[in-house]
N, C-alpha and C positions, 0 to 999 in steps of 0.2 A: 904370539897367539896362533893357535894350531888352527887352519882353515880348514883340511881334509875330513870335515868330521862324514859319519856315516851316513847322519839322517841328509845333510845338506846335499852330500855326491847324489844316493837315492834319489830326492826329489829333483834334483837339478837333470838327472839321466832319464829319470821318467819323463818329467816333463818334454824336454828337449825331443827325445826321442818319439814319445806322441802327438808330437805337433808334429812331425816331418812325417812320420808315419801315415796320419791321421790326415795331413797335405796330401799324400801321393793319392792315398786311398780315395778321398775327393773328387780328384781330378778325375780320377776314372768309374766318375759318381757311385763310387762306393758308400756307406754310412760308415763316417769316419772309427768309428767305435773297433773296426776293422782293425785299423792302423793300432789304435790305443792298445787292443790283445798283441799284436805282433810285437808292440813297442817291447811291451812286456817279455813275450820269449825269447827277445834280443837279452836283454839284460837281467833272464834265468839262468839257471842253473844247469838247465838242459842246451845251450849253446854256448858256442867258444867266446872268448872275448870279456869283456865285465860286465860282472854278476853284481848286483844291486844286493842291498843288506835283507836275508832273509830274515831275520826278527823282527826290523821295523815295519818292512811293508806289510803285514797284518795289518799294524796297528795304524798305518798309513787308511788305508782299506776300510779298517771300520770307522775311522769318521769320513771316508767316502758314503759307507753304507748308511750312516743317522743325516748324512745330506739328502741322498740319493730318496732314503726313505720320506724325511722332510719334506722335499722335492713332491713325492707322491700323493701326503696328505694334503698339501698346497692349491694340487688342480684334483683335488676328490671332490667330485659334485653330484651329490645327493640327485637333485634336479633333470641333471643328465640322467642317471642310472634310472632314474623313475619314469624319465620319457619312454626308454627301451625295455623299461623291467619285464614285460611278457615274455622277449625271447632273448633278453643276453642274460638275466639271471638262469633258466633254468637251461639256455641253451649252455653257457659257460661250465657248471656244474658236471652236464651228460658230456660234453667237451673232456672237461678231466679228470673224468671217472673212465674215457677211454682210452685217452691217450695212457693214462697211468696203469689199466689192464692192460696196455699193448707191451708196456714198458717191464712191468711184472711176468710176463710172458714171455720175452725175451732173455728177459735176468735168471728166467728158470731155468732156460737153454743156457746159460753162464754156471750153472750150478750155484745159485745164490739162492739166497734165505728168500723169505715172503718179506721181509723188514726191508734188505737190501734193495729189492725190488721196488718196495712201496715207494722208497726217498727219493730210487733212478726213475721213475712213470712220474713221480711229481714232479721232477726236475724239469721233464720234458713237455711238459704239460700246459705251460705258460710262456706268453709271448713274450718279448722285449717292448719295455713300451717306449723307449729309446727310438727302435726301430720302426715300429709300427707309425708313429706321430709323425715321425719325420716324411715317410713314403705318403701316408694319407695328405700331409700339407704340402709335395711337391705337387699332388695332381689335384690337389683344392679338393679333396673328398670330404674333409673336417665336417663341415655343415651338411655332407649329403645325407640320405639318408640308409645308406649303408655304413658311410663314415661314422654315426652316430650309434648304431649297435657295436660297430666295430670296436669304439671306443669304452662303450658301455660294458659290454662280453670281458674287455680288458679288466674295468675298474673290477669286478665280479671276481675275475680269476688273480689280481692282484690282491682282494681283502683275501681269498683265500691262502694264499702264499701268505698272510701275515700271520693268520690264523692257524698256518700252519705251525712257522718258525717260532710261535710261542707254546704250541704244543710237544714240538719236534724232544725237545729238551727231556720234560716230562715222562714221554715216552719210549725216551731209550731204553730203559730194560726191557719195556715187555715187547720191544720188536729186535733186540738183539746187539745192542749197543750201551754204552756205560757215556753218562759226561763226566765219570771220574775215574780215567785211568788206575786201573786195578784194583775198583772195588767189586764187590759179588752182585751176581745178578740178583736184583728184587725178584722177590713174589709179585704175584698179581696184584694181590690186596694192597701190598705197597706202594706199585705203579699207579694203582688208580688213585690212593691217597694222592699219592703226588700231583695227577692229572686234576684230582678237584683242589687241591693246594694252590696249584699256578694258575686255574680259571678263576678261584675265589682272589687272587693278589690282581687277577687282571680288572677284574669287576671294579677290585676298590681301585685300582687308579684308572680306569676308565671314570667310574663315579668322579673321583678327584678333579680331571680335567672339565667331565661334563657343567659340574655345579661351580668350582672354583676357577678351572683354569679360562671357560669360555668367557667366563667376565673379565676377570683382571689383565690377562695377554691385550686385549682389545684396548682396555683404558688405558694397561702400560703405553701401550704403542700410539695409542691417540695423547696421549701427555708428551709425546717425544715427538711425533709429527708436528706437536703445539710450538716446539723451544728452535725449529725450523732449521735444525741442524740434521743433513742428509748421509752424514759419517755416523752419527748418534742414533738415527735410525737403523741402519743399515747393521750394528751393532747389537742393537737391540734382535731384531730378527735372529741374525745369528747366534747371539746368548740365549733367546728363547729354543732354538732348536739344540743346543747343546748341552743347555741347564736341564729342559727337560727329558731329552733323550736318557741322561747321566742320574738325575731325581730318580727316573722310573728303574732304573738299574738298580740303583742304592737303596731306595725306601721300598720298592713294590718288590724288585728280583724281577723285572719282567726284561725283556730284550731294550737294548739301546734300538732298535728297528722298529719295535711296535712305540717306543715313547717319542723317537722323533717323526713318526706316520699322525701319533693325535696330537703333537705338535703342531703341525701344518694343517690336520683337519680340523685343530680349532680355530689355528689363525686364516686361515680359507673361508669362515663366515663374519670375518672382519672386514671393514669397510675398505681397507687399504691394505685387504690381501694380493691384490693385482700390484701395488707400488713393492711391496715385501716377496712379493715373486720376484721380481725385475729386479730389486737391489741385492739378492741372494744369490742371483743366477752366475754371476761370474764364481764366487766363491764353489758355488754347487757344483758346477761345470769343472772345475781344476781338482777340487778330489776326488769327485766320478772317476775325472779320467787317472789320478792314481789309484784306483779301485778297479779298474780295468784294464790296467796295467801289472798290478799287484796277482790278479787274475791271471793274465798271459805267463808271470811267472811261473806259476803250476803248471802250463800245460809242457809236456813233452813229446816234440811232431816227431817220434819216431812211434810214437801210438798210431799215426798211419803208414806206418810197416808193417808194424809187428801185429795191430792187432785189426786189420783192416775188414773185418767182416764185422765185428765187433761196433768199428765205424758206420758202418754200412748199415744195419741193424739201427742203429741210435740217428743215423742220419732221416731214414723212414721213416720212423714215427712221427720224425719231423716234422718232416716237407710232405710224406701222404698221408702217412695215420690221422694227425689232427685237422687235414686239410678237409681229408672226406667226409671226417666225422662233423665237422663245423657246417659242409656243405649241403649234407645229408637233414642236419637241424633245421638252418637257414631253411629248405625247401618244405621240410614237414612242416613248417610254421607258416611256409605259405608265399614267401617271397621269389622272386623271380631267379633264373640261374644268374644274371650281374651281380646280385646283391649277395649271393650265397660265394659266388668267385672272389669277389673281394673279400670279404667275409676268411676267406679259406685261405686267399692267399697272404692277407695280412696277419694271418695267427703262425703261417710256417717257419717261424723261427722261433728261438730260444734266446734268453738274454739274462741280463742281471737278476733278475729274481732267481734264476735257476742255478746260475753262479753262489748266491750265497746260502741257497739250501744245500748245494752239492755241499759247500768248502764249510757248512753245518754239521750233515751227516759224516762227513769223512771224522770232524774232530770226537762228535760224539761215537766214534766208532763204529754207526753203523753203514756206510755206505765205505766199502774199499774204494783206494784211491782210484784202480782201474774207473770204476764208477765216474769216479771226478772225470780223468781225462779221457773217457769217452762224450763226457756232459759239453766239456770244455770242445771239442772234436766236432762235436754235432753242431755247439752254438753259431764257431766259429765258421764253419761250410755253409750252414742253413744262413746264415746271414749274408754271406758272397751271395749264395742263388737268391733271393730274395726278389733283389733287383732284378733278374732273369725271369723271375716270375712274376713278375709285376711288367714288365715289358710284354709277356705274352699276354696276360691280362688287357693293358691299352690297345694290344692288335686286337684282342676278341670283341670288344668292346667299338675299338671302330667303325668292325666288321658289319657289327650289330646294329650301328648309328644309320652305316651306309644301304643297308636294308629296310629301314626306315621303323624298325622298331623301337616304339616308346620307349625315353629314361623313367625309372622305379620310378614312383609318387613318393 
């Protein structure tokens, strides 16, 4: 019996390697997620030594991403988003309508299309929510009430990202990309066909899940919670995120992303969504991190040689473009400079979401790979500073205590 197989070494090298990675990164209160990318361009293509199976890890990836997605509708709370709707709905929105002009603005200085530009300003445009959760619950902000825009601004700019990557598709021709390698660019009239083709498939399995799926997922899993077997559940959970991630591909044509997202947002108004989080969460957590490993594959660190303004540029928009802009909101709407700091300093990174629209538009052709590994470039720095900015943040904020002025209400 042959052991050496490809898929086995891959995940055995991924793994291994982002746990020690993802250890180091730790210790030196990094967000391990750090480590999981480096794991990754250890064991690409662009460094010496072994190179993991470039075919499988895609495919590794995207049942990272129908987790990861899963994951997202899980903790989607209606509730929350409505506590803060006055200013993280529309604050989110003016948020990445500037980051994404900052970003199209730049790309023009790249000599890039208007299309190219749109996918690199979105990319940029959305926080990690990986990142963000983690930093808000080291310093117990979750419940505050900056923590709770902060979170809410997220949820807003995450349904966007969904709502993108089911349009993205759609409209590569008429921003300058094909999803089928060597066919002729549509007309308009054809694009748009398409554009209401993919809204009307989404409709109907949106419809599907709203009337079918919110009942039966619920019963199913309360029938399995009844037989008091905790592997049989746990089972369940993950069949519901992968059956229907996979349904909505087959029967709708919509993204494995957006069917595992109302996956978890139907099972998120079940009564034993809090047990279905918890017993999912290891599973979730091991393909993330070969999803973020499979990520670190693409990047290639001689993109900060060769193209380091370019860096420099995408690092910006980062860490100031969307800090100011968030900051600049925060205050017009009336809250104090704390609440607006956090606010600005929790959106300055980039994360998973922007990983799989980049590694979206690259295949639909419209975003060149430059694009990608600048996106990949920008993530990976803006998440190192994070924590630096969040450090200056807790001195401001001391600063501010030791002067005796009021915490926000």
């Amino acid at each position: 019996m042959h052991h050496a197989t490809p898929l086995i070494s891959t995940i055995v090298g991924g793994i291994v390697l982002a746990f020690i990675l993802g250890a180091i990164a730790n210790k030196f209160r990094l967000p391990p997620l750090i480590g999981y990318l480096c794991a990754g361009i250890v064991v690409g293509p662009h460094t010496p030594g072994y190179t993991a199976d470039q075919a499988l890890a895609p495919e590794l990836a995207e049942l990272g991403v129908i987790l990861l997605m899963f994951g997202v509708g899980l903790h989607f709370s209606v509730k929350d988003l409505m506590a803060v709707k006055k200013i993280a709905i529309p604050g989110a929105i003016v948020q990445i309508g500037i980051a994404t002009a900052l970003g199209m603005l730049v790309a023009w200085g790249f000599d890039w299309s208007w299309g190219q530009g749109l996918v690199y300003g979105l990319a940029l445009s959305v926080a990690s929510t990986v990142v963000l959760l983690r930093a808000l619950q080291e310093r117990d902000l979750l419940e505050s009430p900056q923590g709770r825009i902060a979170v809410g601004w997220l949820i807003v700019e995450d349904l966007a990202m969904v709502l993108t990557l089911v349009l993205l598709p759609a409209m590569a021709g008429l921003i300058g990309g094909s999803d089928n390698p060597g066919a002729s660019a549509l007309g308009t009239m054809d694009v748009l066909i398409e554009i209401f083709s993919t809204l009307g498939k989404v409709a109907a399995f949106v419809a599907v899940m709203l009337v079918i799926g919110r009942r039966f997922i619920p019963w199913m899993l309360e029938r399995i919670v009844w037989t008091g077997s905790r592997e049989l559940f746990r089972l369940g959970v993950l069949a519901t995120a992968l059956g229907v991630a996979f349904g909505a591909y087959s029967l709708f044509g919509v993204s494995f992303a957006l069917g595992a997202f109302f996956a978890g947002m139907v099972l998120a108004e079940s009564e034993f969504s809090h047990r279905a989080a918890e017993e999912s969460l290891p599973l979730r957590d091991a393909f993330a991190v070969l999803f973020f490993v499979s990520v670190g594959m693409l990047f290639d660190p001689m993109v900060l040689v060769n193209d380091p303004w370019g860096v420099l540029a995408t690092l910006l928009i980062i860490v100031v473009g969307k800090s100011v802009a968030a900051l600049g909101i925060v205050r017009v709407f009336g809250h104090n400079n704390r609440t607006g700091l956090t606010i600005a300093v929790s959106l300055a990174q980039i994360g998973e979401f922007s990983f799989i629209l980049a590694s979206l538009g690259v295949y639909l052709k419209i975003l060149p790979e430059r694009g990608q590994a600048l996106i990949l470039a920008g993530a990976l720095l803006s998440i190192l500073l994070n924590p630096v900015l969040f450090h200056l943040l807790d001195r401001y904020t001391a600063r501010e205590d030791g002067r005796g002025n009021p915490q926000p209400a």
